[in-house]
Each structure stands twice: as structure tokens, then as C-alpha cells.
C-alpha positions in Angstrom: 27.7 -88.0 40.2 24.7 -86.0 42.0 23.3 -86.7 45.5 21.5 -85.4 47.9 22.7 -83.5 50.8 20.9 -82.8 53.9 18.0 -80.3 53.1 17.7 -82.0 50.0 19.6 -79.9 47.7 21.5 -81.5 44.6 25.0 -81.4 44.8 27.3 -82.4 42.0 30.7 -84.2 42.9 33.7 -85.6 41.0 35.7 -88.7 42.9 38.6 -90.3 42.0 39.1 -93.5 44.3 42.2 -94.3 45.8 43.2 -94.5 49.6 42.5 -91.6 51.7 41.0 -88.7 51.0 41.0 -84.6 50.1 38.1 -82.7 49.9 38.9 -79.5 47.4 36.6 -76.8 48.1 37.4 -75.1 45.1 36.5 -70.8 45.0 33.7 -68.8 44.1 31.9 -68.9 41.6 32.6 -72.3 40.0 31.4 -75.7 39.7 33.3 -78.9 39.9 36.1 -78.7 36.9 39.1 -80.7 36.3 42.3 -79.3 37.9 44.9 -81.6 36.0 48.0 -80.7 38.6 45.8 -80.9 41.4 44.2 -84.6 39.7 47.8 -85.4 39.5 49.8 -84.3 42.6 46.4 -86.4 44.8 46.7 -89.1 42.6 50.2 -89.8 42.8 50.1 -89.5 46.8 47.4 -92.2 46.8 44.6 -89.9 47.7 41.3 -89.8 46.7 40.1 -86.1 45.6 36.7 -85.0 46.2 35.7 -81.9 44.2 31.9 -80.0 44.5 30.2 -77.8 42.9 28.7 -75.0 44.8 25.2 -74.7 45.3 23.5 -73.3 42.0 26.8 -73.7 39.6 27.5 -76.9 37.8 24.2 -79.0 38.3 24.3 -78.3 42.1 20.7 -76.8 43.5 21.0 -73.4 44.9 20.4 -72.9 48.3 18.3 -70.0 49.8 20.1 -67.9 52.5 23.7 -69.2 51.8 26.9 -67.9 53.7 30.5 -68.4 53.5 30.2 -71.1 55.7 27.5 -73.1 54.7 30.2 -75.2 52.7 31.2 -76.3 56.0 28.2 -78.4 56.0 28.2 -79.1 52.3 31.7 -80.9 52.8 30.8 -82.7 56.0 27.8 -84.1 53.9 29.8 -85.0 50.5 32.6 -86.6 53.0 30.3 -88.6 54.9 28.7 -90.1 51.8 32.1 -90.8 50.6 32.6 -92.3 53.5 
């Protein structure tokens, strides 16, 4: 699924729904992949797992000036729309 976070950037997300939630920020470089254990061990807790690809990997947008910490924002965003 793609949305749009706050300065318009594309970001691509993968949600399984269940009850609760955890947002996986996975490392750098990658885009949103399947994890199967990690699908699994949220699953069977009766979570919902949130996974996003970081801006210019997967079909994410890039986005100019990036830090470390701009996923701060990015998750803040994807949670909220989850939400």
C-alpha cells in the first residue's frame, strides 16, 4: 500500500491487521520485505506489524537532506495513518 506522508513523499507500507500494533523500522538500505519469523512471532501475539520502506528503496520517494532520524517522523506519520 503507498501513501503520502507529510511533505508529500511516497512511502510504501506492508500491514497485517490484528489488535495492537508494532511498527518495524527495518535497517539500512532496504525496503519493506517479508520477515517470516518476525510475520509470525507478531501474529501470534495478536499484533498488527507495520513494516516501511525507507525513502528511495522499495517504491518509497527519496527524500532530500535525510538523517538518521528523520524515520522518527516517517513512523509517527505511517502510525498515525494506521491509526
Amino acid at each position: 500500500m503507498d501513501y503520502l506522508v507529510r511533505d508529500l513523499r511516497r512511502a510504501t507500507t506492508v500491514s497485517y491487521p490484528t489488535n495492537g500494533t508494532l511498527l518495524y523500522c527495518h535497517g539500512t538500505p532496504s525496503a519493506a520485505v517479508s520477515f517470516p519469523d518476525l510475520e509470525h512471532w507478531a501474529l501470534s501475539a495478536g499484533l498488527r506489524l507495520i513494516m516501511w520502506s525507507r525513502p528511495g528503496y522499495g517504491h518509497s520517494s527519496r527524500q532530500a537532506n535525510r538523517s538518521v532520524r528523520s524515520v522518527a517522523s516517517d513512523a509517527q506519520a505511517i502510525a498515525e495513518y494506521f491509526d
